[in-house]
N, C-alpha and C positions, 0 to 999 in steps of 0.2 A: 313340640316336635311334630307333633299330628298337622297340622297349621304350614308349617314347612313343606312338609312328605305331600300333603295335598295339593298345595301351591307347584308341585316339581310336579305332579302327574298331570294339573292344569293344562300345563306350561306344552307337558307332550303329548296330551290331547289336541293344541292347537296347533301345534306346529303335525302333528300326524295329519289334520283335518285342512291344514294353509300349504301341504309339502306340492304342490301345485303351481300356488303362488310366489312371483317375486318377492324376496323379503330382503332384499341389498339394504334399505333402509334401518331395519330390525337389528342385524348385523352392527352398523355405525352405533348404534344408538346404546346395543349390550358393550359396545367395544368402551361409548363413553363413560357410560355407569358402572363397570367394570376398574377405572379408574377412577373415576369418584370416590369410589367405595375404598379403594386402595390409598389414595387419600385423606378419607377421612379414617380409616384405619390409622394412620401415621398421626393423624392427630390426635387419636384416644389417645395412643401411644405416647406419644411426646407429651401427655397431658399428665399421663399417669405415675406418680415418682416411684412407685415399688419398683415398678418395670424399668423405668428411668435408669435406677439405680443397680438394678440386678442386670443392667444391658450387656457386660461384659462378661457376666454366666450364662446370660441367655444365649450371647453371638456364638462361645466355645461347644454348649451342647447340641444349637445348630450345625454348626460345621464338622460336630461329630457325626450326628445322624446325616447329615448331606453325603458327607463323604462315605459311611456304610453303607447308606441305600446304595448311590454310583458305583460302588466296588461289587455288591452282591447285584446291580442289574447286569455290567459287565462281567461278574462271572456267570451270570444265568443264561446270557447273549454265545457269548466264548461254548461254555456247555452243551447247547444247544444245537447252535451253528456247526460242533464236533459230532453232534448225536446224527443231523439231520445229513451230514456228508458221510458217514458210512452208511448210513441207509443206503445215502445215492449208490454208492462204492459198491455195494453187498448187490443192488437190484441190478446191476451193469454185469457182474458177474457171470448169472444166473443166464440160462438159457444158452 
């Protein structure tokens, strides 16, 4: 984990030190290996028969959590967006 955590601070050491520099290039190149990596994910996956085999538990408890996260961001957006219009309301008021 130390190995990881170091590598991340690397990473925004140079880019803090490059934020000058065009990096268009850098961008194609995370975008490619970003999909690499997502395919080789699919293939551990596809490799692995526990998983394999559990994919129809696994797909269900996903779409449970999918769906609580997007109902709790959208009631925390709704919540909010109500909080931050009487502010408005209450400061119009006033004076």
């Amino acid at each position: 984990m130390f190995t990881v955590i170091s590598l991340m601070l690397a990473g925004i050491a140079a880019g803090f030190l490059l934020r000058r520099h065009r990096l268009g290039a850098v961008r194609r190149l995370v975008t490619v290996l970003i999909w690499l990596l997502l395919f080789l994910l699919g293939v551990e996956v596809g490799g692995n028969e526990r998983i394999v085999r559990g994919l129809h538990t696994l797909g269900l408890e996903a779409l449970a959590i999918a769906t609580a996260a997007t109902l709790g961001s959208v009631l925390a957006a709704w919540g909010l967006w109500r909080w931050a219009n009487r502010r408005k309301e209450g400061a119009g008021h006033e004076g």
